[in-house]
SEVEXLUM-754441 format. One line per 5 residues: number of its first residue (from 1); their letters; for each residue x, y, z of N, C-alpha, C. Coordinates in pm, whole numbers. Atoms other than C-alpha are relative to their C-alpha. Example, Ala and Ser with C-alpha at 12.3 -4.5 7.8 and 13.67 -1.06 7.14 Angstrom:
REM SEVEXLUM-754441
1 = as = 89,-119,0,1230,-450,780,90,120,0 | -82,-119,-6,1367,-106,714,-77,109,73
//
This chain:
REM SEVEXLUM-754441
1 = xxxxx = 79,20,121,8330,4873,-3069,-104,-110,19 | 125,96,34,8175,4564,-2975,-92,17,105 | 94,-15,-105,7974,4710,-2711,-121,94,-53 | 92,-62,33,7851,4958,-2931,-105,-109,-99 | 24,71,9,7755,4672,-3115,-115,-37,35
6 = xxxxx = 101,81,-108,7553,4513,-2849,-123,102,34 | 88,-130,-58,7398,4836,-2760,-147,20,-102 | 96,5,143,7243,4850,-3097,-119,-104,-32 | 87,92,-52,7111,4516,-3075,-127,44,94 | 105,-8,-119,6942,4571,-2793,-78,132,17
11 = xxxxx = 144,-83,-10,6760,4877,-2870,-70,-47,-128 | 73,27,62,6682,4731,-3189,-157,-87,46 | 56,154,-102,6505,4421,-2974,-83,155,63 | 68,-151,-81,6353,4751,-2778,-180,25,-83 | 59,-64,81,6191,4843,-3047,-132,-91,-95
16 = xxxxx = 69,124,83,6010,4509,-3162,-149,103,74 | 133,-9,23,5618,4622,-3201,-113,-100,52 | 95,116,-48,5358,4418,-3029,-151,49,-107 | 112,49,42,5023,4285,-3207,-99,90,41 | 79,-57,-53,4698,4465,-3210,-107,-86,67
21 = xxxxx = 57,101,-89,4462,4344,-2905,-105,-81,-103 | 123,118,75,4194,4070,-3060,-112,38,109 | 77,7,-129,3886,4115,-2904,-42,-188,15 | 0,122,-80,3761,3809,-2672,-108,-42,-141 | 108,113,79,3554,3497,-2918,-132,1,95
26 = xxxxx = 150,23,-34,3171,3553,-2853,20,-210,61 | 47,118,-42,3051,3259,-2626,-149,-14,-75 | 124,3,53,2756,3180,-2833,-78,-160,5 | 31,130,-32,2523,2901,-2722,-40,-100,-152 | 16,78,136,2478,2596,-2992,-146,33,7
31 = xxxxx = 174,7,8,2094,2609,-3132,-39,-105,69 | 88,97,-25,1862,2393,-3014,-43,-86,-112 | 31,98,129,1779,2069,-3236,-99,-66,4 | 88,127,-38,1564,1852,-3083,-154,62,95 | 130,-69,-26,1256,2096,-3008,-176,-97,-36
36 = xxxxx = 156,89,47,923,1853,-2980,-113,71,63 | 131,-57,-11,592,1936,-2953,-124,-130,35 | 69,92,-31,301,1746,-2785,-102,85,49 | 101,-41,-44,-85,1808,-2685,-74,-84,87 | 61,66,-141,-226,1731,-2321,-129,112,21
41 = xxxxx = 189,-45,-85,-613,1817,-2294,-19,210,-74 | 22,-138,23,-599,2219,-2335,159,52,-16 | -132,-24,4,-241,2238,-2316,98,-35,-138 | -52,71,110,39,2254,-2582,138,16,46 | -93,67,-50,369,2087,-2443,148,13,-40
46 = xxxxx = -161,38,55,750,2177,-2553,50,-49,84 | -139,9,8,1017,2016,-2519,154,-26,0 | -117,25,41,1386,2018,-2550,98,-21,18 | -77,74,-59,1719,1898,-2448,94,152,75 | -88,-143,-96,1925,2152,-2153,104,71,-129
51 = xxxxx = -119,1,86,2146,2371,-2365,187,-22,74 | -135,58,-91,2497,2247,-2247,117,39,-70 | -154,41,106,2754,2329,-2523,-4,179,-83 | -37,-146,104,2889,2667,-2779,-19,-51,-110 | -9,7,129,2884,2681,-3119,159,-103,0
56 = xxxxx = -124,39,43,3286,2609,-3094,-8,-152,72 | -27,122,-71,3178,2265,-2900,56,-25,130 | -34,-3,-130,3264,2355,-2577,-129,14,105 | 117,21,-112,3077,2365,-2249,-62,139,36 | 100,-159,-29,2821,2659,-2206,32,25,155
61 = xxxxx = 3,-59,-110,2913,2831,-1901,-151,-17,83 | 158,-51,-69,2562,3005,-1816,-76,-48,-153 | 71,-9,73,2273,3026,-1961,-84,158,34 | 35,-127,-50,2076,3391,-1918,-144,-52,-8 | 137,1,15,1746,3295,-2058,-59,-137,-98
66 = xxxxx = 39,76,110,1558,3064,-2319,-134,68,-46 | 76,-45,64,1321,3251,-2535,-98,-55,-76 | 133,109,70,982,3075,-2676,-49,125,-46 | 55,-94,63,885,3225,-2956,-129,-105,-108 | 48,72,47,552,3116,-3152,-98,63,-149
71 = xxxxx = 51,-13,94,352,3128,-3504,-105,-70,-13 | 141,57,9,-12,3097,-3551,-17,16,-154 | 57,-8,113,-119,2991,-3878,-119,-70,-5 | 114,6,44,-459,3036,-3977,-51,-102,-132 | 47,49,135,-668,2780,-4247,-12,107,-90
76 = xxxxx = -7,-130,150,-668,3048,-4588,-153,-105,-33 | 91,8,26,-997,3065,-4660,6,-9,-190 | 15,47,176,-1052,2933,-5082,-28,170,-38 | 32,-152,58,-1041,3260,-5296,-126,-78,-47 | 103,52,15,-1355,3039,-5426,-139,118,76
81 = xxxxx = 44,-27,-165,-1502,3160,-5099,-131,-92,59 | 52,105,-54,-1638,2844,-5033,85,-58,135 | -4,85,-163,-1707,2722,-4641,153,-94,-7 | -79,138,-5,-1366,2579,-4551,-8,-87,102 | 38,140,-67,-1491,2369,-4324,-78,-135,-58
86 = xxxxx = 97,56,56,-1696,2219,-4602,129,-92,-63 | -91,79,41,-1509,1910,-4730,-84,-97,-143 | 47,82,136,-1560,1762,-5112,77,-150,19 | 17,125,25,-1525,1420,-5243,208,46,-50 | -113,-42,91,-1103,1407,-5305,76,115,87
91 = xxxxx = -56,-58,-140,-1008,1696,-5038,63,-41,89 | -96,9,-100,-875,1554,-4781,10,-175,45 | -14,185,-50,-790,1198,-4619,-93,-21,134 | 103,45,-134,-1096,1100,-4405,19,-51,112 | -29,62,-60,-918,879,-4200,64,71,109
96 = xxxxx = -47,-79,-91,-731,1128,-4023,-47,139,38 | 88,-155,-32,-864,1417,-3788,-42,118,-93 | 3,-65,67,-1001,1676,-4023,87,119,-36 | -133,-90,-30,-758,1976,-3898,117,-69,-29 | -116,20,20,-474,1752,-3938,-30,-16,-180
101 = xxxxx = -21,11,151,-576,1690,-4320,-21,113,-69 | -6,-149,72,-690,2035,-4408,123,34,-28 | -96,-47,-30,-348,2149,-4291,140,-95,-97 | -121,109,60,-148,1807,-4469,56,117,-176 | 19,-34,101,-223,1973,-4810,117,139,-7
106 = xxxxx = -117,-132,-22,11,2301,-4693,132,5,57 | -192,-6,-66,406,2355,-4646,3,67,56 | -28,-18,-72,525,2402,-4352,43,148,-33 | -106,-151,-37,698,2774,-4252,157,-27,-36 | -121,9,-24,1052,2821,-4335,55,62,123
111 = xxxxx = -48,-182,-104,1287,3001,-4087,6,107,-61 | 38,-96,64,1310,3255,-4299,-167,68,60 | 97,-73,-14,957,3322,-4275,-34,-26,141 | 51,19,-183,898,3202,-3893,70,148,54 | -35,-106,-112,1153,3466,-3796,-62,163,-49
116 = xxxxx = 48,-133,-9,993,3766,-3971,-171,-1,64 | 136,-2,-69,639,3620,-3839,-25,-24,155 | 22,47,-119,679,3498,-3522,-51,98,115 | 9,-135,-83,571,3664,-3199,50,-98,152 | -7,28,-168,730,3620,-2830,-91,-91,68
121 = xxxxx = 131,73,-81,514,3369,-2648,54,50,189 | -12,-11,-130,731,3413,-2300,179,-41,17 | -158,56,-18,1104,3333,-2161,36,-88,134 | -40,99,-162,1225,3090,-1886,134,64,32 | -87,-14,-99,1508,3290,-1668,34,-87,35
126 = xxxxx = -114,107,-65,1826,3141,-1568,-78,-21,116 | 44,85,-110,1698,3120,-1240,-99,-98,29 | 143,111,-11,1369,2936,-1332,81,-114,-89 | -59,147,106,1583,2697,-1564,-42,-102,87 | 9,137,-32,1620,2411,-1275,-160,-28,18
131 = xxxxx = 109,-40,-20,1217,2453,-1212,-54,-45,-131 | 67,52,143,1143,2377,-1575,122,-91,-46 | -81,120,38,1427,2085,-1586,-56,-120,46 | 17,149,-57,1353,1711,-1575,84,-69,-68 | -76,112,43,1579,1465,-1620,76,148,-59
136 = xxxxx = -79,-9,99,1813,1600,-1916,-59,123,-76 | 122,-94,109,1523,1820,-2111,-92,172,76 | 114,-57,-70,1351,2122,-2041,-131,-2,-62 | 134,38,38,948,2195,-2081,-52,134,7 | 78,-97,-58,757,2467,-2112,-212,-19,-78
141 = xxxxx = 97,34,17,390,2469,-2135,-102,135,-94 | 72,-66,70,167,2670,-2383,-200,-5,36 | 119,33,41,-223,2770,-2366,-67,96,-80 | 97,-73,41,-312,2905,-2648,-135,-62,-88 | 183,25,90,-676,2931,-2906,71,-138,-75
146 = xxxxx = -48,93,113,-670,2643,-3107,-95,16,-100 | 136,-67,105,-957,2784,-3344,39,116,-22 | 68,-123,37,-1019,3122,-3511,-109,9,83 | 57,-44,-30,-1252,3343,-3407,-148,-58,-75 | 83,12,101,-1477,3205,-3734,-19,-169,-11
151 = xxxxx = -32,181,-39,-1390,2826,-3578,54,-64,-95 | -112,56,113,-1107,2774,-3842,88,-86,89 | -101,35,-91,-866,2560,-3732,180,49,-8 | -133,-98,-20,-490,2692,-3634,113,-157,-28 | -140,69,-13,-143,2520,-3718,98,80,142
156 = xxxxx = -98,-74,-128,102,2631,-3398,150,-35,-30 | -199,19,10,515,2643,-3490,34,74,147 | -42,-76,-148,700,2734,-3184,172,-51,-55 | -191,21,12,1129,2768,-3192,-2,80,138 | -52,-3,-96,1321,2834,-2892,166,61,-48
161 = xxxxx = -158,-67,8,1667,3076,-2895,15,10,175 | -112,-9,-105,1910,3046,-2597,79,127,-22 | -109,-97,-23,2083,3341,-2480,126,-55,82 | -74,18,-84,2401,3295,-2310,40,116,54 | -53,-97,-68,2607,3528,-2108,-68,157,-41
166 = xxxxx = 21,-129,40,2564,3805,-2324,-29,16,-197 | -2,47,123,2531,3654,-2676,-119,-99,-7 | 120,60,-1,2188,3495,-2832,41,-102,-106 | 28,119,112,2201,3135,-3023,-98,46,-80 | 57,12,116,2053,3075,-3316,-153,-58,21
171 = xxxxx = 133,20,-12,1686,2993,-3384,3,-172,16 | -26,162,-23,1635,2592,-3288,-100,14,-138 | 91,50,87,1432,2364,-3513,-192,66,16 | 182,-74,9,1061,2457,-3595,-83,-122,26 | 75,106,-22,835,2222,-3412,-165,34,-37
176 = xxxxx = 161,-39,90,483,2219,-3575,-106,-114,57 | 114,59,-28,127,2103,-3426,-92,60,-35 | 173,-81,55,-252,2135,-3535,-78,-39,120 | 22,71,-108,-379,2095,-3232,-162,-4,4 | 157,62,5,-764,1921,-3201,-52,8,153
181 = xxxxx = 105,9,-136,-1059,1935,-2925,2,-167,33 | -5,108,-45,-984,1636,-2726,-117,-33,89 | 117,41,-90,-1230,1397,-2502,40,37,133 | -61,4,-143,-1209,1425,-2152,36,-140,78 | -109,149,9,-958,1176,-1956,-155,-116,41
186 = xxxxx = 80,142,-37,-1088,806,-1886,-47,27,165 | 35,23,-173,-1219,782,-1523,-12,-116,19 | 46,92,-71,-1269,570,-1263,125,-141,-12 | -166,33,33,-858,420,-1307,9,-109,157 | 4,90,-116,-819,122,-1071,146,-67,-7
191 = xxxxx = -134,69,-30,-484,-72,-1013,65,-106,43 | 44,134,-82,-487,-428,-900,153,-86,-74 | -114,62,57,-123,-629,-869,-5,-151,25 | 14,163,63,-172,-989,-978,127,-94,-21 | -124,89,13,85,-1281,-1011,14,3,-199
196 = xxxxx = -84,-67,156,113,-1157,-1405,49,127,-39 | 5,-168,-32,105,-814,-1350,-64,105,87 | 82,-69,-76,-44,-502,-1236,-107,17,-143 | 103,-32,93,-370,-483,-1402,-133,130,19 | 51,-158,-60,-513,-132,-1455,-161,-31,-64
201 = xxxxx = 117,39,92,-876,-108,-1616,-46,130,82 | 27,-203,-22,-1057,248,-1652,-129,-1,-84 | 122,48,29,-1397,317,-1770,31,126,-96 | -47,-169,135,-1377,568,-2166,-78,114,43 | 55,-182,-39,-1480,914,-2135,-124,13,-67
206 = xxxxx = 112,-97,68,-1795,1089,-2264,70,89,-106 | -77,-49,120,-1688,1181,-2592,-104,154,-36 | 74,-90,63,-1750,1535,-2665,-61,32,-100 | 39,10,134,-1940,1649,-2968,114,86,-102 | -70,-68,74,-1678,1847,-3116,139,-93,20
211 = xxxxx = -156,104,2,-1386,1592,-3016,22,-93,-71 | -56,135,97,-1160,1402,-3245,-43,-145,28 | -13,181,-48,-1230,1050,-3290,102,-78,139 | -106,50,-100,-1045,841,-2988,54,-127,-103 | -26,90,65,-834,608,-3151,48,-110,107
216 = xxxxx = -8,84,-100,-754,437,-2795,107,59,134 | -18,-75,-132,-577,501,-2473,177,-31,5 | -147,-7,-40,-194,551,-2371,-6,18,195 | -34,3,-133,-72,433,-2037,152,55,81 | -132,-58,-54,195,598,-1823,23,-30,114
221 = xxxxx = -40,105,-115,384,442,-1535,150,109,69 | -75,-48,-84,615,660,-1267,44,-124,85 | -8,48,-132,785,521,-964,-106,107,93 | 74,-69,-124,555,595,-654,37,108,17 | -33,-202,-82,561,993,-553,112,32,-124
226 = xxxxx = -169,-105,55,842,1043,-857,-89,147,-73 | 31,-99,112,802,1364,-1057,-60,-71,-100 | 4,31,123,622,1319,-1356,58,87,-126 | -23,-84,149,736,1394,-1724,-76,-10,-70 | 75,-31,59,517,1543,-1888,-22,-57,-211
231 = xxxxx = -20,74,170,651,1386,-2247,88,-113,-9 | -81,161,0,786,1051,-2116,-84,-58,-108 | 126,59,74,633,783,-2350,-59,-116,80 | 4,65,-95,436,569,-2256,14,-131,-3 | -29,146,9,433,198,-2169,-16,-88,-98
236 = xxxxx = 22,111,95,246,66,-2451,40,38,-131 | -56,-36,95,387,89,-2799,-131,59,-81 | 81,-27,77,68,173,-2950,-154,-8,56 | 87,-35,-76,-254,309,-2846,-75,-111,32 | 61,107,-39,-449,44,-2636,-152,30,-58
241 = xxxxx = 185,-32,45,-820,-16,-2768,-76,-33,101 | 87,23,-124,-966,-188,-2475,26,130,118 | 14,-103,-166,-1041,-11,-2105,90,-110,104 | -109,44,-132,-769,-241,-1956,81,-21,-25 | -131,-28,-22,-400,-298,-1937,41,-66,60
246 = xxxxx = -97,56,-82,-154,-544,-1801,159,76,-38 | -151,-51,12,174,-396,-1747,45,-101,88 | -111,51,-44,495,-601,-1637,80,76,68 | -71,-118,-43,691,-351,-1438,110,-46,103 | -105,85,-101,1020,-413,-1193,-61,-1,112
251 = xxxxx = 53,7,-131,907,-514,-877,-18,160,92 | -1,-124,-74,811,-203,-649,-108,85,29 | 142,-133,-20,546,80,-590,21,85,-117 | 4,-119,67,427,265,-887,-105,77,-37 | 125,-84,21,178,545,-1014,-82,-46,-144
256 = xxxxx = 29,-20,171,-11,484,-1325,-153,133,-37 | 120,-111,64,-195,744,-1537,-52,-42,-115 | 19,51,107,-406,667,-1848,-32,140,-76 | 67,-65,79,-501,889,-2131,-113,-29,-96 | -3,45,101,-709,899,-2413,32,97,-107
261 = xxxxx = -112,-57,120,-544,962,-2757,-75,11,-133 | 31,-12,97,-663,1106,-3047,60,-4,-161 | -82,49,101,-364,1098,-3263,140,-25,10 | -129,59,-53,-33,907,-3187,114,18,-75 | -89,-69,31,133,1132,-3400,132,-61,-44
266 = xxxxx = -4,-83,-59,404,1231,-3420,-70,148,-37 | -12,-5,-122,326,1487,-3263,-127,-104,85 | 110,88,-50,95,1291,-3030,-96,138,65 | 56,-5,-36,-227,1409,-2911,-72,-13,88 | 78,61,-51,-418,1324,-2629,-104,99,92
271 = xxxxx = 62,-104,-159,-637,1457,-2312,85,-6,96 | -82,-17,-163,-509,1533,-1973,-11,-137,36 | 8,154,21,-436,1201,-1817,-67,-1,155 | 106,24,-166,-641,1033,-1507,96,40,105 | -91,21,-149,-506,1082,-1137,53,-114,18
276 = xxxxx = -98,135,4,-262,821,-1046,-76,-107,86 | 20,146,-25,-371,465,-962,114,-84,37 | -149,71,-58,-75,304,-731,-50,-125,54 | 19,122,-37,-26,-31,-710,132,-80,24 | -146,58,-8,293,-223,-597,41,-134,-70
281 = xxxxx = -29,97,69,398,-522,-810,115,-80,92 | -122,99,-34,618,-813,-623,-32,-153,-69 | -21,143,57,666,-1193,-740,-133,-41,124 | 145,68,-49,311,-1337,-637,-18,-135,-49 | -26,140,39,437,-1704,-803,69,-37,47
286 = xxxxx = -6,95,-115,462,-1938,-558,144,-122,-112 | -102,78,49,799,-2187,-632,-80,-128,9 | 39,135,1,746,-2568,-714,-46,-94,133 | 49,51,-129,595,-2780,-441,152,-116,21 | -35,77,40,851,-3022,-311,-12,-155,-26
291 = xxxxx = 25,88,55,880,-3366,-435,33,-143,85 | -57,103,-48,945,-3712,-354,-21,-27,148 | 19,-40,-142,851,-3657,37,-44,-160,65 | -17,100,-40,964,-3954,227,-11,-29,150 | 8,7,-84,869,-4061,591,77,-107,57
296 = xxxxx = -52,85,-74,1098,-4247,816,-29,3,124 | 12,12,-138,1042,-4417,1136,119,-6,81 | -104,20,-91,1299,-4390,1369,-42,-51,121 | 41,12,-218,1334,-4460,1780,-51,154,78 | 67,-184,-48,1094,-4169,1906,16,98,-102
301 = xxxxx = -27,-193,80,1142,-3953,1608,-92,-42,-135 | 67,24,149,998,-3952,1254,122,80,-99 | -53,-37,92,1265,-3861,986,-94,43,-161 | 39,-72,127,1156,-3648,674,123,9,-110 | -146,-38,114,1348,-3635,333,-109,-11,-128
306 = xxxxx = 68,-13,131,1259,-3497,-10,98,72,-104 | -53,-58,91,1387,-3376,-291,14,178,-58 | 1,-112,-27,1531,-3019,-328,-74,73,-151 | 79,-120,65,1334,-2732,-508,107,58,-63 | -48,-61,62,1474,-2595,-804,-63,136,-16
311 = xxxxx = 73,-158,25,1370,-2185,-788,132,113,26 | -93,-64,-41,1613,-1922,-813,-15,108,120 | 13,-124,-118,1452,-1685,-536,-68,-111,116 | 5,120,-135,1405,-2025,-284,61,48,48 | -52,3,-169,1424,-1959,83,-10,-78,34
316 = xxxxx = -51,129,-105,1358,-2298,236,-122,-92,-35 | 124,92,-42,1085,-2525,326,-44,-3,159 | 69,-10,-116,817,-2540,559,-53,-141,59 | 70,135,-24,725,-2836,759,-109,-7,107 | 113,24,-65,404,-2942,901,-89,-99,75
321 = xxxxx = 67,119,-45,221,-3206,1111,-127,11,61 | 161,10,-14,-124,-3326,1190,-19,-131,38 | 68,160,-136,-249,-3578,1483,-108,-71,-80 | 106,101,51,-472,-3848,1388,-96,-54,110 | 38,94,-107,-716,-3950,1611,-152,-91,-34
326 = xxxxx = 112,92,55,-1047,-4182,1605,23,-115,-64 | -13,117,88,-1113,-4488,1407,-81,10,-141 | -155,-29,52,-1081,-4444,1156,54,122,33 | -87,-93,-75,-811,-4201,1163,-78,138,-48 | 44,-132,30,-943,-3845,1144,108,142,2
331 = xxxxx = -137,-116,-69,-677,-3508,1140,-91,29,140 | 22,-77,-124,-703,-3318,1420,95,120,68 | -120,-116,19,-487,-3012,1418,91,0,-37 | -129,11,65,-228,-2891,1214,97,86,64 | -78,-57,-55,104,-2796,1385,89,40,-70
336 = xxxxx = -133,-51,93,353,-2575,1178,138,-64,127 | -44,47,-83,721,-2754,1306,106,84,-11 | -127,-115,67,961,-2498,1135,-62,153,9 | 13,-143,-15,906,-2129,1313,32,77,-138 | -19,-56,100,1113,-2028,1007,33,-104,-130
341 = xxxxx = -16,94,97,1170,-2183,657,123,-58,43 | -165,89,-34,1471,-2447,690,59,14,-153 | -61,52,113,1714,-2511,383,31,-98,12 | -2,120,85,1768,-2822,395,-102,-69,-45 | 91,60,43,1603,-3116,290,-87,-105,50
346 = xxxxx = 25,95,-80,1552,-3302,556,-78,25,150 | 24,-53,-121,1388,-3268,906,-55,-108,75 | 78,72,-112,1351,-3496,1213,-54,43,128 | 114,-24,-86,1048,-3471,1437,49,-70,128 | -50,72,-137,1159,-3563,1793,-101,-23,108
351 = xxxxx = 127,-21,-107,814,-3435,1980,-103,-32,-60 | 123,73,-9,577,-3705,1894,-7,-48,123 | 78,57,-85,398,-3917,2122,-11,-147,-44 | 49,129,66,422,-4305,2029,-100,-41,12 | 139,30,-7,144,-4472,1954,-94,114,-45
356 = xxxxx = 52,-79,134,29,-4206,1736,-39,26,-102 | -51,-22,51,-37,-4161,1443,-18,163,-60 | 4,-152,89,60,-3820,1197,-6,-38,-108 | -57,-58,143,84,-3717,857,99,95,-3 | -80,-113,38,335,-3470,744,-15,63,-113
361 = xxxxx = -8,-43,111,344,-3204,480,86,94,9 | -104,-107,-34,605,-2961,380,-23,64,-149 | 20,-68,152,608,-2679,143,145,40,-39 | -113,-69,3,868,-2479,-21,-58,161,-36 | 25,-86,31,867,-2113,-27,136,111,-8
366 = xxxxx = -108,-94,72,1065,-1793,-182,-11,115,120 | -67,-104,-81,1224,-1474,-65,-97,112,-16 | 98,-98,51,908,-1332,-172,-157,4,95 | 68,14,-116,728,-1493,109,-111,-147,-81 | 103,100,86,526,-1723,-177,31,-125,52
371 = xxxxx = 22,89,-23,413,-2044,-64,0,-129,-85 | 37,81,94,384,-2374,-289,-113,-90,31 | 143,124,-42,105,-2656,-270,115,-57,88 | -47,40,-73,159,-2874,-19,54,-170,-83 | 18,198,71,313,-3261,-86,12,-68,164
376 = xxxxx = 57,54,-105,188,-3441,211,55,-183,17 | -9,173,10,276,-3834,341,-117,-31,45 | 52,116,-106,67,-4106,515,-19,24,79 | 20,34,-178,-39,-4179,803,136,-50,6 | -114,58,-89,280,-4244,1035,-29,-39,137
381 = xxxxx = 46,78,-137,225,-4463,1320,159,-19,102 | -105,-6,-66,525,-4420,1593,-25,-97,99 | 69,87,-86,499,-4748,1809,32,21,109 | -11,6,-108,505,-4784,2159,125,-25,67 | -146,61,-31,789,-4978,2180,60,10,-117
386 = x = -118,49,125,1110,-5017,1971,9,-173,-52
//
């Protein structure tokens, strides 16, 4: 009995029903957020941070593609049908480019309406991804009209969707520019590294007749030969007005480019920027001279002593001597006595000549090769006898 029991059991257990399959959770890449927009010369500039992550906050496998999609909006001509290029008293804010104030007066696109207007501009392939990566961000570059046909001016929205594997993210943010006829870049970009800096100085452009006001120039600073980024910012916080430039930079070899800028945005504006101007920056300030510089006579020697140089990039001191001859005494060549800088503070001369006399001077200099003034003694007279 109790087997039949058991038996029973165990076909009941037999008989347990398994779950219907689930299909697999879409990998779906997160949107894009941080979609910017910038204008270089004829060019119009995205962009945006690698996509790296899912919706569920995990790590994006692949990527398949990134899709640039863009929206041209036209100035709306006044049902009036008055010239809109014609500007009344009260219209618009003078102060700023005309296209950007025509355009202030009108709300932006929703998504909603971007995605039933938009049109394809182009796609960056997984395989072109690393190719359009710098640093952290990718970039892609736009050239389209920036006018009507009727020389209206254009607003440009552009969004960006990520495909992944096999599943398309969501539409990113809507980055929006009016983009203006810029000058052409500064020329004639020079580079000169000075004991305050490197000092650039560039001669302004020939301002076209149809180009925005310049409101002043933006400088940009690479390491020597690096890649450039095309939407680094640049060095100075705010557009320079003069044609020159001291930058402070870490010691080393670097490129500089200048622009000029029509509106410092955001988005910013500018022209294409000059060819690079390389100049290397090292410590060109010489350490304190030293001090106190004391001559002793010894038996055949001349003892030196001075007081040590406070500099945190001090290598040593240099010491120097100089014959006297005639009546009065006249120099008569100066002999460096230290091949290399010494550290200490002291140094005795053993290869005089008694009945002599010298001067001495000694400098101090850094790891930078910088020299200081000299601090010089007396005449020293080494006698004949002891």
């Amino acid at each position: 009995m109790k087997r039949l029991v058991v038996f029973a059991l165990l076909a009941l257990a037999a008989c347990g029903k398994r779950g219907d399959p689930h299909p697999p959770v879409p990998i779906i890449p997160k949107a894009t957020s941080d979609l910017v927009v910038t204008q270089r010369g004829s060019k119009v500039i995205l962009s945006w941070s690698y996509p790296s992550l899912t919706t569920a906050g995990k790590k994006l496998g692949s990527v398949r593609r990134v899709i640039v999609y863009r929206y041209v909006e036209t100035l709306p001509v006044p049902a009036t049908g008055r010239d809109p290029n014609t500007i009344l008293p009260g219209d618009v804010d003078t102060t700023i480019p005309r296209p950007l104030a025509l355009f202030a007066k009108l709300p932006t696109v929703s998504a909603q309406q971007f995605l039933k207007l938009r049109e394809r501009v182009d796609s960056i392939e997984g395989a072109n991804l690393p190719a359009a990566t710098t640093g952290a961000r990718l970039s892609f570059e736009d050239s389209p009209e920036f006018h009507t046909k009727d020389n209206r001016p254009v607003r440009l929205n552009y969004a960006v969707v990520t495909e992944g594997g096999t599943t398309a993210g969501a539409l990113s943010n809507i980055a929006v520019i009016v983009p203006l006829d810029v000058p052409l870049p500064p020329s004639a970009l020079t580079a000169t590294a000075k004991a305050e800096g490197i000092v650039l100085t560039w001669t302004a452009p020939e301002k076209a007749p149809t180009a925005s006001p310049l409101i002043g120039y933006d400088v940009y600073r690479t390491d020597a030969g690096a890649e450039v980024d095309e939407l680094a910012p640049p060095v100075n916080s705010t557009p320079v007005k003069a044609t020159t430039y001291t930058d402070v930079p870490p010691y080393g070899a670097h490129d500089y480019r200048v622009t000029a800028v029509v509106s410092q945005g955001p988005p910013r504006i500018e022209s294409d920027p000059t060819p690079a101007a390389t100049a290397t920056f090292k410590d060109l300030l010489p350490p304190p001279a030293p001090a106190n510089l004391a001559a002793l006579v010894e038996t055949k020697a001349v003892r030196l002593v001075w007081d040590a140089v406070e500099a945190a990039d001090l290598a040593g001191y240099n010491v120097y001597r100089t014959e006297g001859t005639g009546a009065p005494l006249r120099p008569n060549g100066k002999l460096k006595l230290t091949p290399k800088a010494i550290t200490a503070t002291n140094f005795r001369d053993i290869a005089i000549d008694p009945g002599i006399s010298y001067f001495y001077e000694v400098t101090s200099v850094d790891k930078s090769g910088n020299e200081s003034a000299v601090t010089k003694t007396e005449w020293v007279l080494v006698p004949k006898t002891p």
